[in-house]
PDBQT receptor file of N, H, CA, C and O in Angstrom, charges set to zero:
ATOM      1  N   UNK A   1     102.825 136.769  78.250  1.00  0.00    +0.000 N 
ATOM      2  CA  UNK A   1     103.672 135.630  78.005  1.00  0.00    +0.000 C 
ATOM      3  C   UNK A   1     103.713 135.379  76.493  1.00  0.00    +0.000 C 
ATOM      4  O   UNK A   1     102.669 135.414  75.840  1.00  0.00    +0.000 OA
ATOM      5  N   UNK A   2     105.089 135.085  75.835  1.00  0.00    +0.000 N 
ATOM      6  H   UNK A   2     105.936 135.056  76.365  1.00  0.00    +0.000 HD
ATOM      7  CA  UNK A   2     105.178 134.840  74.832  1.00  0.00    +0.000 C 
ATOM      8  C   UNK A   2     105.834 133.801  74.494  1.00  0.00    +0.000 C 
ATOM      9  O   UNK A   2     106.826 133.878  73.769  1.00  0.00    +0.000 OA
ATOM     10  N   UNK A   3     105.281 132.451  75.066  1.00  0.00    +0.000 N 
ATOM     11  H   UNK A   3     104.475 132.389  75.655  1.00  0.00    +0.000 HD
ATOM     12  CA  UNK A   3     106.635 131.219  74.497  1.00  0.00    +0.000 C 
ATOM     13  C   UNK A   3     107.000 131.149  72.877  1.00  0.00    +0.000 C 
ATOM     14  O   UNK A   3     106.405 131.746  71.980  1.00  0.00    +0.000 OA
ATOM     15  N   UNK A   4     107.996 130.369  72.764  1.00  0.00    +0.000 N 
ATOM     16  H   UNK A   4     108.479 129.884  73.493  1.00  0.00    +0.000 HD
ATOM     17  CA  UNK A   4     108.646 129.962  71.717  1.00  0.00    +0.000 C 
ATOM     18  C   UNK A   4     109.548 128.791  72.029  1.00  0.00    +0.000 C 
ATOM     19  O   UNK A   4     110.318 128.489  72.941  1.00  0.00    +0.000 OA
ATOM     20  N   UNK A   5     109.082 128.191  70.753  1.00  0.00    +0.000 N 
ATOM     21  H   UNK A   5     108.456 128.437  70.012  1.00  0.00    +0.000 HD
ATOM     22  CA  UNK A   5     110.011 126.855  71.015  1.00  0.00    +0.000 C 
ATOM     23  C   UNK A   5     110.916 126.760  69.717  1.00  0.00    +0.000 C 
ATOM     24  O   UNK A   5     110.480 127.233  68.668  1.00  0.00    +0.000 OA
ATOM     25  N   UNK A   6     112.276 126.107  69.764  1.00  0.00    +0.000 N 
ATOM     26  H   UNK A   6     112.630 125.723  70.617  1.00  0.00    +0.000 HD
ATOM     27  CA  UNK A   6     112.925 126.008  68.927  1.00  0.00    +0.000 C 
ATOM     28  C   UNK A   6     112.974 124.016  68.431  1.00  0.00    +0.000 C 
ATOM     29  O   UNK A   6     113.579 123.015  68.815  1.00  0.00    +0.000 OA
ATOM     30  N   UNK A   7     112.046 124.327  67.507  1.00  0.00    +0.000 N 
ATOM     31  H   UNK A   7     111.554 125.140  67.195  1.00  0.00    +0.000 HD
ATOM     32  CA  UNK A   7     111.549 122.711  67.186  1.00  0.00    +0.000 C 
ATOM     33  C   UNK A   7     110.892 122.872  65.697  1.00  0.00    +0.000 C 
ATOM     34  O   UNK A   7     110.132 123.689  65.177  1.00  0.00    +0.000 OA
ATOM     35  N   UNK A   8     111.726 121.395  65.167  1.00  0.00    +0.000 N 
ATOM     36  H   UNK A   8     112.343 120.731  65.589  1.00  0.00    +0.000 HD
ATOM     37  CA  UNK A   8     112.212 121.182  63.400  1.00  0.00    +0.000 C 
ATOM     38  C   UNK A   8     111.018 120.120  63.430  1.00  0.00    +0.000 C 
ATOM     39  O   UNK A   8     110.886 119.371  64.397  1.00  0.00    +0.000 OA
ATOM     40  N   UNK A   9     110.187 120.086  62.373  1.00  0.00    +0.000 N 
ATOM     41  H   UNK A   9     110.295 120.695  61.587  1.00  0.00    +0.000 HD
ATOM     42  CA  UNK A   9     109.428 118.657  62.030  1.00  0.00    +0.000 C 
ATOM     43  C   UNK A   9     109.661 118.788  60.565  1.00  0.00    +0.000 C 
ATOM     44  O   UNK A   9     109.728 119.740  59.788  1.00  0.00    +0.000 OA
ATOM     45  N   UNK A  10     109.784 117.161  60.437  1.00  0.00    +0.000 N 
ATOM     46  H   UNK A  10     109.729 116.387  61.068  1.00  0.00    +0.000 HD
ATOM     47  CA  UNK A  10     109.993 116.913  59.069  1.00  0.00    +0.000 C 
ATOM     48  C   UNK A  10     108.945 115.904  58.575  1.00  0.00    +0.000 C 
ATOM     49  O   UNK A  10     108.757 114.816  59.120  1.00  0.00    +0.000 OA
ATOM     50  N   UNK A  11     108.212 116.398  57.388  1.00  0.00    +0.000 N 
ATOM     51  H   UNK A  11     108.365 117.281  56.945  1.00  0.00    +0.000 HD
ATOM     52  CA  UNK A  11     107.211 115.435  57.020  1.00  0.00    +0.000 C 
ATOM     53  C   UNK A  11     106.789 114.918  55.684  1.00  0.00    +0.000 C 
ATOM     54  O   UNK A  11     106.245 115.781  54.994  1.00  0.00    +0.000 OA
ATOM     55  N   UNK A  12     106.865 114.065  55.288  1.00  0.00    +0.000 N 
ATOM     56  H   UNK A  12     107.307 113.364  55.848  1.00  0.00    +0.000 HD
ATOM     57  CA  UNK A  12     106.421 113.428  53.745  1.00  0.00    +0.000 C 
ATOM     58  C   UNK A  12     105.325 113.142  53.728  1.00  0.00    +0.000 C 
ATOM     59  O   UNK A  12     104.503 112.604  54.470  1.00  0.00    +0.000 OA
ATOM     60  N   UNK A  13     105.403 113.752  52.359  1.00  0.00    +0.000 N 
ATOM     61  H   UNK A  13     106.071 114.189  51.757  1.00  0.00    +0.000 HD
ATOM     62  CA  UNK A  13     104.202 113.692  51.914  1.00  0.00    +0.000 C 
ATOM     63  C   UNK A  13     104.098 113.389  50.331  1.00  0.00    +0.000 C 
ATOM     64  O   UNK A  13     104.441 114.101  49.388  1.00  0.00    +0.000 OA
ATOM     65  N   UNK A  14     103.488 112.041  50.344  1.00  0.00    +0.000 N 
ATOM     66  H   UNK A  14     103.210 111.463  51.110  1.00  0.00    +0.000 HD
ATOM     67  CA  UNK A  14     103.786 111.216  48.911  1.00  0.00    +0.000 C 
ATOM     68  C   UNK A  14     102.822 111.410  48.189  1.00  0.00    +0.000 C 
ATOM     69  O   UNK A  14     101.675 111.557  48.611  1.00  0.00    +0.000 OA
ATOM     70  N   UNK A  15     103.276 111.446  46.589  1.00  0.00    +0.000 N 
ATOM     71  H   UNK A  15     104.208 111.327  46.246  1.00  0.00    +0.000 HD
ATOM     72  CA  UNK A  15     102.262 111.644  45.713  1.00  0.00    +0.000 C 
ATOM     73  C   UNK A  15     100.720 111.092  45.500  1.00  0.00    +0.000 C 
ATOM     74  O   UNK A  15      99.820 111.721  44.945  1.00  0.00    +0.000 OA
ATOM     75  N   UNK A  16     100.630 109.864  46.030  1.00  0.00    +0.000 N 
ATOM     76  H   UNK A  16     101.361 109.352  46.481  1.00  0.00    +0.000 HD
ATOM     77  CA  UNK A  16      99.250 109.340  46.535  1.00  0.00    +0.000 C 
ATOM     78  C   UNK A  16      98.521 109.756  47.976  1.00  0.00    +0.000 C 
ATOM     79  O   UNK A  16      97.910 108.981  48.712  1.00  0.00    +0.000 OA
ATOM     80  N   UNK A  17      98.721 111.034  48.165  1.00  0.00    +0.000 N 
ATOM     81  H   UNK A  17      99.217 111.663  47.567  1.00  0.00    +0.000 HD
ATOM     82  CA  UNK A  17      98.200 111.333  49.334  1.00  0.00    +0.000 C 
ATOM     83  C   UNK A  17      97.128 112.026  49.174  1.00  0.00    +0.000 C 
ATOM     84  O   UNK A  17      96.930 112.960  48.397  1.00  0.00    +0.000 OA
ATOM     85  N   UNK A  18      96.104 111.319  50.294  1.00  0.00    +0.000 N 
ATOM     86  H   UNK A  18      96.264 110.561  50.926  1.00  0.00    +0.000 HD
ATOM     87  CA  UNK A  18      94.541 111.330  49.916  1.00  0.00    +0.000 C 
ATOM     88  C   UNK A  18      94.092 112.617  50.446  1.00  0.00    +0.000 C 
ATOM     89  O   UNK A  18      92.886 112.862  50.426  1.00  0.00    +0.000 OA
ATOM     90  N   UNK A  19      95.141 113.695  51.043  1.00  0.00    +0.000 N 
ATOM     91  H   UNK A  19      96.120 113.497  51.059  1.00  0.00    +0.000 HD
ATOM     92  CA  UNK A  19      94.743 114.684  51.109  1.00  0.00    +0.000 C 
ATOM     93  C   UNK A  19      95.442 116.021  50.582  1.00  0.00    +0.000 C 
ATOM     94  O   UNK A  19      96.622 115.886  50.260  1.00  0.00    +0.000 OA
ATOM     95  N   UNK A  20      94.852 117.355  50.442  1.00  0.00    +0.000 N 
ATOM     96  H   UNK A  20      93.893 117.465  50.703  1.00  0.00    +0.000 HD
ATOM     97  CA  UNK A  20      96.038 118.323  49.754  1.00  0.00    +0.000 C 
ATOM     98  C   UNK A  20      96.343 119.434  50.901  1.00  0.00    +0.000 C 
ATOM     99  O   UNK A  20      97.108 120.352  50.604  1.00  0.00    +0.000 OA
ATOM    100  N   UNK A  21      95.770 119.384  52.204  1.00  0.00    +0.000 N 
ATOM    101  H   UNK A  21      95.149 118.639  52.445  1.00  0.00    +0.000 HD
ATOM    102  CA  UNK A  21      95.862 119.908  53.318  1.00  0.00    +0.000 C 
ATOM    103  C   UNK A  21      96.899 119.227  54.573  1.00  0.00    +0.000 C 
ATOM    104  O   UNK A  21      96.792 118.002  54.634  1.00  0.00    +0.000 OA
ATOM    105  N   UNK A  22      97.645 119.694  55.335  1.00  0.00    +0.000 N 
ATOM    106  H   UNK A  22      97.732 120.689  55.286  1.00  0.00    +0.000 HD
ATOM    107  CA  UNK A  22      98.339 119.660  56.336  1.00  0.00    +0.000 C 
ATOM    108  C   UNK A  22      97.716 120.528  57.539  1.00  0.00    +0.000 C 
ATOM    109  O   UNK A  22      97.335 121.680  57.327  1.00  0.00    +0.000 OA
ATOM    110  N   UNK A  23      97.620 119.886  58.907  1.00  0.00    +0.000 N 
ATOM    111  H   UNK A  23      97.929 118.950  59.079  1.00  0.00    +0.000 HD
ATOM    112  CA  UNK A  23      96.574 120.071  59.655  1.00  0.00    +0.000 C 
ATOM    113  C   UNK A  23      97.708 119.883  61.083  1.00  0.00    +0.000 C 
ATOM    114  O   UNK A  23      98.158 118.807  61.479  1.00  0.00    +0.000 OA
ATOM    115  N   UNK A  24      97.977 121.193  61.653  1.00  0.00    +0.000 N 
ATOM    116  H   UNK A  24      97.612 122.067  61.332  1.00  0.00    +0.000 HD
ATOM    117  CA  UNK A  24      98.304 120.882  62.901  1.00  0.00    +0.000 C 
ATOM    118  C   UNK A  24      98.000 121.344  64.038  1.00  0.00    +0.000 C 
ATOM    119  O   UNK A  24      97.730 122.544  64.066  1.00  0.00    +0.000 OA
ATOM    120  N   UNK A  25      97.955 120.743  65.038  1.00  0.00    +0.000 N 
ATOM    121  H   UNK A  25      98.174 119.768  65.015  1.00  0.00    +0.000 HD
ATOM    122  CA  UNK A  25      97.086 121.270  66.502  1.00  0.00    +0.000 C 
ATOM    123  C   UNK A  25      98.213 120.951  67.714  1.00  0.00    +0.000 C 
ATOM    124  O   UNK A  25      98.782 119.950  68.150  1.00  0.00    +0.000 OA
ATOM    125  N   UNK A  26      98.196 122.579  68.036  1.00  0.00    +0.000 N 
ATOM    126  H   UNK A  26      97.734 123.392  67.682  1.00  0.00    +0.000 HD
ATOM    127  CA  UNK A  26      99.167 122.303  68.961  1.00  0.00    +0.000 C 
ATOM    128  C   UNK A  26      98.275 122.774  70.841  1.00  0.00    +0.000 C 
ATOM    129  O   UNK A  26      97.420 123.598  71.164  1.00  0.00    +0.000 OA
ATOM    130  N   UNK A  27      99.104 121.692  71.645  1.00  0.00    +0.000 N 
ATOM    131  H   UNK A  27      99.799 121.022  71.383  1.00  0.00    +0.000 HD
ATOM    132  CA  UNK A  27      98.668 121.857  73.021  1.00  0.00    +0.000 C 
ATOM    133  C   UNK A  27      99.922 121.378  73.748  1.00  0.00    +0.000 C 
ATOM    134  O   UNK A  27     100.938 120.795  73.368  1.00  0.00    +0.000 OA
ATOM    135  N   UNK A  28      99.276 122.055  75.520  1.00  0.00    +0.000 N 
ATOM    136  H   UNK A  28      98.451 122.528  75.829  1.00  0.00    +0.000 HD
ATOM    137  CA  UNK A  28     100.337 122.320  76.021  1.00  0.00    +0.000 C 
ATOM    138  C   UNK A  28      99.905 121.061  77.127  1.00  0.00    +0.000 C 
ATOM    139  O   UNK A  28      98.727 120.871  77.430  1.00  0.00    +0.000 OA
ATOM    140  N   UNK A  29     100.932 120.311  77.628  1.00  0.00    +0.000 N 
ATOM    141  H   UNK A  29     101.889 120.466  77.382  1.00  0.00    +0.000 HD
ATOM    142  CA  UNK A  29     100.603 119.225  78.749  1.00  0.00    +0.000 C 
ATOM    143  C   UNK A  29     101.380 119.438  79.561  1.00  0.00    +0.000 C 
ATOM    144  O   UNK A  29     102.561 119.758  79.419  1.00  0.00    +0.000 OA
ATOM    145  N   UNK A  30     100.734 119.267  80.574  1.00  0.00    +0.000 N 
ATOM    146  H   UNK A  30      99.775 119.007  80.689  1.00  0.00    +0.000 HD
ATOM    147  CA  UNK A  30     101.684 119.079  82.226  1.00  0.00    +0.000 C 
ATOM    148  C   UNK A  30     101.029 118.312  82.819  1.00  0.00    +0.000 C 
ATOM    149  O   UNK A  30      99.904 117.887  82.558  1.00  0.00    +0.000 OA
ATOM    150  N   UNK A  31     101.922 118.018  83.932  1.00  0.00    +0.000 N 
ATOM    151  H   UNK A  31     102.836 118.363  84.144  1.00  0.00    +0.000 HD
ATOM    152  CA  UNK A  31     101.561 117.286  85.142  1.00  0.00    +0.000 C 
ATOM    153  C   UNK A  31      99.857 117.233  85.092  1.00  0.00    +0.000 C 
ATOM    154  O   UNK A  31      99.159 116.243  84.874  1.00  0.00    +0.000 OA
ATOM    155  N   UNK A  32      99.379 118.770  85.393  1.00  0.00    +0.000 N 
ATOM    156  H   UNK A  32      99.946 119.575  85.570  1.00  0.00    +0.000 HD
ATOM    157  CA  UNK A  32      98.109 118.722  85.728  1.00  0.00    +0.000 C 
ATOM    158  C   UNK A  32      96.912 118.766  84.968  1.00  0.00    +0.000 C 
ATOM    159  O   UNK A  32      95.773 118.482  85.339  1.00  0.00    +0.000 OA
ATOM    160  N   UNK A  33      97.400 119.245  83.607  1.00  0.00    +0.000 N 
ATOM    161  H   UNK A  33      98.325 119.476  83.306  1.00  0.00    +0.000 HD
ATOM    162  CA  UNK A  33      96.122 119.046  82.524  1.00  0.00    +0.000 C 
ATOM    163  C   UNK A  33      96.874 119.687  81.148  1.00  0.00    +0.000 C 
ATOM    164  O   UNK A  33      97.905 120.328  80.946  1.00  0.00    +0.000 OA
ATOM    165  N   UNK A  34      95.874 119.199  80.394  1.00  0.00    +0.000 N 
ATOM    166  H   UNK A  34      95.036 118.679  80.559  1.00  0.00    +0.000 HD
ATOM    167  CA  UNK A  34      96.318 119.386  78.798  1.00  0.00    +0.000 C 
ATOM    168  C   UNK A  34      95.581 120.822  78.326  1.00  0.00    +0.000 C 
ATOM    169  O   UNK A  34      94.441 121.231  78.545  1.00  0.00    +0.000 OA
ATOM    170  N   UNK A  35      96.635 121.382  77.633  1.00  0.00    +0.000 N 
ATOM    171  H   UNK A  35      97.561 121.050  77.455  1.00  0.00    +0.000 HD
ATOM    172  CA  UNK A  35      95.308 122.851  77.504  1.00  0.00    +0.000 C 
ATOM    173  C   UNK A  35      95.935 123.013  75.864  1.00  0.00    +0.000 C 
ATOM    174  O   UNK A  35      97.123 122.966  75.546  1.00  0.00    +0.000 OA
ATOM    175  N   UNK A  36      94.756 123.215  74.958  1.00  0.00    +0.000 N 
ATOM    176  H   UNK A  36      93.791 123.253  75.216  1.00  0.00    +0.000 HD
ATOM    177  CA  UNK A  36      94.241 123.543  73.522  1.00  0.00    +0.000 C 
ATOM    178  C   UNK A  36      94.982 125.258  73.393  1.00  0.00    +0.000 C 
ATOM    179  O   UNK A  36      94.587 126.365  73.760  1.00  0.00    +0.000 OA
ATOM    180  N   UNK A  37      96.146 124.797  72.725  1.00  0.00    +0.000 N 
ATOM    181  H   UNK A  37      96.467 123.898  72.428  1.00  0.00    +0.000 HD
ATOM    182  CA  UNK A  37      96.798 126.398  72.306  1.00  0.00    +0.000 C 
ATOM    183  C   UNK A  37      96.390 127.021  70.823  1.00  0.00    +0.000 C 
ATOM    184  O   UNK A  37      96.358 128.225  70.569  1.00  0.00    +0.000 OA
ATOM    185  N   UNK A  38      96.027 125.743  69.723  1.00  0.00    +0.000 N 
ATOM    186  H   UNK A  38      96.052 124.765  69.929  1.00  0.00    +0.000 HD
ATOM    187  CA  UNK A  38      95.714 126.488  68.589  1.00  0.00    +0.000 C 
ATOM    188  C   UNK A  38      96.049 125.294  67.494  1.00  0.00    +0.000 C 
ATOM    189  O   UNK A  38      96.466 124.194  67.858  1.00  0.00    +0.000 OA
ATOM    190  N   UNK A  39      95.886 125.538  66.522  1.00  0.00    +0.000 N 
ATOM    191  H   UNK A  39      95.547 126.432  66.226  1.00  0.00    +0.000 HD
ATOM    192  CA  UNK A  39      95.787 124.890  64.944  1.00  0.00    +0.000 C 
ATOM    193  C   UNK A  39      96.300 126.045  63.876  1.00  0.00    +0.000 C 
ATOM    194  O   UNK A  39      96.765 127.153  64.144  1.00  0.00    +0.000 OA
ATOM    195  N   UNK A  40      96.101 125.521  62.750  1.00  0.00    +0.000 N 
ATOM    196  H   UNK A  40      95.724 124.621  62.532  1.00  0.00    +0.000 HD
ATOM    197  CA  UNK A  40      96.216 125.462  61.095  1.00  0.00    +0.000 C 
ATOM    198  C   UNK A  40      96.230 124.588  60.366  1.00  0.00    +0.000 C 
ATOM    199  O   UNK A  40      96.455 123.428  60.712  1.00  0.00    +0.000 OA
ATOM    200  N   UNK A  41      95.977 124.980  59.133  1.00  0.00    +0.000 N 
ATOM    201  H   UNK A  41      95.794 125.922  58.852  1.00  0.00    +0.000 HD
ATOM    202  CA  UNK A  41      96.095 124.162  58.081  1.00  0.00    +0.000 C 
ATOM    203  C   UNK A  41      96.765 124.902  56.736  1.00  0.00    +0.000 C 
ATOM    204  O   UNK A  41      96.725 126.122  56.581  1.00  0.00    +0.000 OA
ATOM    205  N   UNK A  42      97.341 124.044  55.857  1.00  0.00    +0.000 N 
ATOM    206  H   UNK A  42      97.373 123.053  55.982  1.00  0.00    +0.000 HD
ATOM    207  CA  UNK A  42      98.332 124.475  55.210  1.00  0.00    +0.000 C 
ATOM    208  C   UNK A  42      97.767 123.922  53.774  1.00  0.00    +0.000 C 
ATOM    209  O   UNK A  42      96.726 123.320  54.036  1.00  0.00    +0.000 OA
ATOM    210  N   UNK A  43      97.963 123.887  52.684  1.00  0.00    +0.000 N 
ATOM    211  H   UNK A  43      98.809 124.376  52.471  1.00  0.00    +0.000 HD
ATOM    212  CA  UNK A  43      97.249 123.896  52.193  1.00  0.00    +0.000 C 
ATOM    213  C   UNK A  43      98.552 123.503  51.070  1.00  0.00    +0.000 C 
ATOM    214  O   UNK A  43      99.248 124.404  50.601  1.00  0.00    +0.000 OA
ATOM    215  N   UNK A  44      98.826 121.689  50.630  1.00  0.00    +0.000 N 
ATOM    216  H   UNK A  44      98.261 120.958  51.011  1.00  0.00    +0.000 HD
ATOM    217  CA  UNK A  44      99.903 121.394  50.016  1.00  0.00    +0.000 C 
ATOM    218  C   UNK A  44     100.563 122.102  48.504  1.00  0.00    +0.000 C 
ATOM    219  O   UNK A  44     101.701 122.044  48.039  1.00  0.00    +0.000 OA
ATOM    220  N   UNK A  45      99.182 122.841  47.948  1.00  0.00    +0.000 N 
ATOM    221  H   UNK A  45      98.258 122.888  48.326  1.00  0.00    +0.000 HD
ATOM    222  CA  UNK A  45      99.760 123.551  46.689  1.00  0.00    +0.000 C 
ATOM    223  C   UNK A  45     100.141 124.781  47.048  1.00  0.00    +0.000 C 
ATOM    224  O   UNK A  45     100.847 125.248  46.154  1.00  0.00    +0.000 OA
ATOM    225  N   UNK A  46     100.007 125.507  47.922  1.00  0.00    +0.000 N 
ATOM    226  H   UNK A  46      99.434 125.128  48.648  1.00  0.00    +0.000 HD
ATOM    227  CA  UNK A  46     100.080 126.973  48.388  1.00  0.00    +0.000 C 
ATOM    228  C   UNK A  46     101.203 126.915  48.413  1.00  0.00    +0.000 C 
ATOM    229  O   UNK A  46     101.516 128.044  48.034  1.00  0.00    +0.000 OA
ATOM    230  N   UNK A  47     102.448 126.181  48.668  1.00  0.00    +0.000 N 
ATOM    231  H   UNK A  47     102.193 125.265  48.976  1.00  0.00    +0.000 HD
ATOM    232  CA  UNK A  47     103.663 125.546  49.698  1.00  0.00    +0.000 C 
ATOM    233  C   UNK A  47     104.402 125.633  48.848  1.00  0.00    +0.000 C 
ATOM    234  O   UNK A  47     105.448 126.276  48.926  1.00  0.00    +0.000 OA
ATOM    235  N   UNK A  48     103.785 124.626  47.251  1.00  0.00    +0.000 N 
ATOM    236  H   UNK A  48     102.935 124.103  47.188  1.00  0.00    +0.000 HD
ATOM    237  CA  UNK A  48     104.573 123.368  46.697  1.00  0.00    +0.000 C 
ATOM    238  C   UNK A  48     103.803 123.905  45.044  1.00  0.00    +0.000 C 
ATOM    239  O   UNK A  48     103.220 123.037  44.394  1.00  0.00    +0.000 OA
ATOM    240  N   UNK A  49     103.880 125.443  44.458  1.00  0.00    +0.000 N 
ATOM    241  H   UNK A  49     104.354 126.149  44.985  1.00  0.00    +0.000 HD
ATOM    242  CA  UNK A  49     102.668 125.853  43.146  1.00  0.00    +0.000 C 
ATOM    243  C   UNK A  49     102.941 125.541  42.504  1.00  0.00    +0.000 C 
ATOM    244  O   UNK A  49     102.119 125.445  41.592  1.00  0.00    +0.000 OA
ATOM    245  N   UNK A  50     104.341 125.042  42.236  1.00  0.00    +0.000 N 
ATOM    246  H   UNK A  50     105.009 125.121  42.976  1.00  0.00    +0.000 HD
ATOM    247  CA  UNK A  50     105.129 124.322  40.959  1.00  0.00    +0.000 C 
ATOM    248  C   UNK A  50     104.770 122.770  40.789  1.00  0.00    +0.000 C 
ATOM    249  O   UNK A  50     105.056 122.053  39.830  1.00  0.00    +0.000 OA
ATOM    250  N   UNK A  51     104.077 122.429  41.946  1.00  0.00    +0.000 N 
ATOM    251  H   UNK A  51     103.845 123.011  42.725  1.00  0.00    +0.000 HD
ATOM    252  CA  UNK A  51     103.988 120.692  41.618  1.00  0.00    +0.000 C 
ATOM    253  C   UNK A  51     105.419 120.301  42.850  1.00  0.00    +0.000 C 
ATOM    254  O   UNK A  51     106.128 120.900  43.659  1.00  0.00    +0.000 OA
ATOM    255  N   UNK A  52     105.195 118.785  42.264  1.00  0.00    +0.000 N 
ATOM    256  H   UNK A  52     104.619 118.299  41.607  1.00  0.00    +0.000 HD
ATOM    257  CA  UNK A  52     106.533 118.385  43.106  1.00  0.00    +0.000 C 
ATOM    258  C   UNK A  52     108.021 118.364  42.784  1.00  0.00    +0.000 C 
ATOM    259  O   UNK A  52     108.432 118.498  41.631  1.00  0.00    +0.000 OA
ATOM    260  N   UNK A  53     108.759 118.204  43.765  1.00  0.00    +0.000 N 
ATOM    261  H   UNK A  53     108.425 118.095  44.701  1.00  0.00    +0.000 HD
ATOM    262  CA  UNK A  53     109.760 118.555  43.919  1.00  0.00    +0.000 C 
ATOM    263  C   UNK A  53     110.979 116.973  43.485  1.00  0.00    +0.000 C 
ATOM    264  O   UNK A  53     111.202 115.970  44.162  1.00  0.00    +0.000 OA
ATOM    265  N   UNK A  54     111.523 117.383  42.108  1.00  0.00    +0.000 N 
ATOM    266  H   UNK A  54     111.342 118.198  41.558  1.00  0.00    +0.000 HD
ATOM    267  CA  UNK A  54     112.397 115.637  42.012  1.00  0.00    +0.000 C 
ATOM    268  C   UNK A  54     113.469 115.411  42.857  1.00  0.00    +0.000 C 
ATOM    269  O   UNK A  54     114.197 116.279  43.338  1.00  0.00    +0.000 OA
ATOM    270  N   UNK A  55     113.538 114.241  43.017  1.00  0.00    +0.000 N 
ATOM    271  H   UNK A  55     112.946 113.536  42.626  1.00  0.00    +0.000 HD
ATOM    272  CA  UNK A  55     115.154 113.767  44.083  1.00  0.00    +0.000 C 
ATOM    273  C   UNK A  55     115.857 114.624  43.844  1.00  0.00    +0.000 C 
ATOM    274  O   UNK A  55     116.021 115.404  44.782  1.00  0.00    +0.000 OA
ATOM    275  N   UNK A  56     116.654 114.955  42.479  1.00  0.00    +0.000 N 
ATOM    276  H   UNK A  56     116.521 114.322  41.717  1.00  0.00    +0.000 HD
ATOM    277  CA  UNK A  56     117.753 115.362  42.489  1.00  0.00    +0.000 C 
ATOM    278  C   UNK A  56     117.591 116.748  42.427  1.00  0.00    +0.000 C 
ATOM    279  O   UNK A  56     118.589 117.463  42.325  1.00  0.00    +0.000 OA
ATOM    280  N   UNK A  57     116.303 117.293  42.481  1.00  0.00    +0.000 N 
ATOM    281  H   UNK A  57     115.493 116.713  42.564  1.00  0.00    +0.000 HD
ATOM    282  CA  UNK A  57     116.264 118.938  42.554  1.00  0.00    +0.000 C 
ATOM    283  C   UNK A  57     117.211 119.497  43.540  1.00  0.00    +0.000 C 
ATOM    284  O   UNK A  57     116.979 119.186  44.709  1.00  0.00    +0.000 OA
ATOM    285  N   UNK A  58     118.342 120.341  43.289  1.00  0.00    +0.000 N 
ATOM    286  H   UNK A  58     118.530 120.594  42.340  1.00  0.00    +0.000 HD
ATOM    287  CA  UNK A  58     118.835 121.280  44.668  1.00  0.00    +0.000 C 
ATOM    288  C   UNK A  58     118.151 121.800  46.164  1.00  0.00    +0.000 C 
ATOM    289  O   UNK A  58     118.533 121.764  47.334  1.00  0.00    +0.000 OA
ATOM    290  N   UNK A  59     116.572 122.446  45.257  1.00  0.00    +0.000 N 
ATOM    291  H   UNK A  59     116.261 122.476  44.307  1.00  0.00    +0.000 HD
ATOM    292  CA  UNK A  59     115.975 122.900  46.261  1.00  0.00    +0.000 C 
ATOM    293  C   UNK A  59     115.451 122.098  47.301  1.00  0.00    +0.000 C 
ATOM    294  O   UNK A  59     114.894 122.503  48.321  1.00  0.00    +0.000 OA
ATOM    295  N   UNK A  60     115.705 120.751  46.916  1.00  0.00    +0.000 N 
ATOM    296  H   UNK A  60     116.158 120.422  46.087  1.00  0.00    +0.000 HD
ATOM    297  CA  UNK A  60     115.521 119.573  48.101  1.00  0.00    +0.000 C 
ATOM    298  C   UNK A  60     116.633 119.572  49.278  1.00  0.00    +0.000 C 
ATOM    299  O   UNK A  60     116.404 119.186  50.424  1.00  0.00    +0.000 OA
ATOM    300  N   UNK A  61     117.607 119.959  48.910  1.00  0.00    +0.000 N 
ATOM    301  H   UNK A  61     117.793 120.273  47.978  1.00  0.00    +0.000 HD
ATOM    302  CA  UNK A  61     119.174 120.012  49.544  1.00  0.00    +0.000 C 
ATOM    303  C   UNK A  61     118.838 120.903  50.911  1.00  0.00    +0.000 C 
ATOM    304  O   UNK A  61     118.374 122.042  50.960  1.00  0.00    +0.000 OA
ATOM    305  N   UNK A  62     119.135 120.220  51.760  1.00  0.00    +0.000 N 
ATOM    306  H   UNK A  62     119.512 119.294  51.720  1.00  0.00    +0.000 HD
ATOM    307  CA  UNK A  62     118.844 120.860  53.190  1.00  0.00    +0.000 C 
ATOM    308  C   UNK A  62     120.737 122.116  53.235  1.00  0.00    +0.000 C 
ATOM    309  O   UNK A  62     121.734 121.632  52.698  1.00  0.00    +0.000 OA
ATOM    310  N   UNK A  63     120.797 123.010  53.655  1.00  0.00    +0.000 N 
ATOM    311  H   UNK A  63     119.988 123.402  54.092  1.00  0.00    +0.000 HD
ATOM    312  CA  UNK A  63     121.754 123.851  54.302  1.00  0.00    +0.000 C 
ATOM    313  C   UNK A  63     122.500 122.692  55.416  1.00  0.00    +0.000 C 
ATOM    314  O   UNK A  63     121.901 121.695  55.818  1.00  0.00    +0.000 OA
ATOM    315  N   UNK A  64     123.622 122.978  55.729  1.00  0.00    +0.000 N 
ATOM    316  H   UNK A  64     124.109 123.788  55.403  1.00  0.00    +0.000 HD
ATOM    317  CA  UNK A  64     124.376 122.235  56.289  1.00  0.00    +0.000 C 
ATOM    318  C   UNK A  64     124.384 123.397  58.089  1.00  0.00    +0.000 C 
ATOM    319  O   UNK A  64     125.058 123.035  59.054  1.00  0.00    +0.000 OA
TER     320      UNK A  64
């Protein structure tokens, strides 16, 4: 079995943020129980090596 899901998250993350890691844990729920599929962590400079990104930068500009 190989699921895949087709699913967008969007997340801010402001310059006073007390951490430089992004941490997600994903699981699967049903009816009958919750089951532990997996994690990561991301690591906000790995992402972002230039520093941050200004309002009016392009590369902020989502594709239509």
């Amino acid at each position: 079995m190989n699921p895949s899901w087709n699913a967008t998250f969007d997340v801010s993350i402001g310059q006073g943020c007390a951490s430089e890691v992004i941490e997600a844990v994903c699981w699967d729920r049903d009816r009958f129980r919750k089951e532990y599929l997996g994690e990561f962590c991301l690591n906000i400079y790995e992402l972002f090596p230039d520093g941050p990104l200004g309002l009016t930068d392009p590369a902020n500009e989502v594709p239509d």
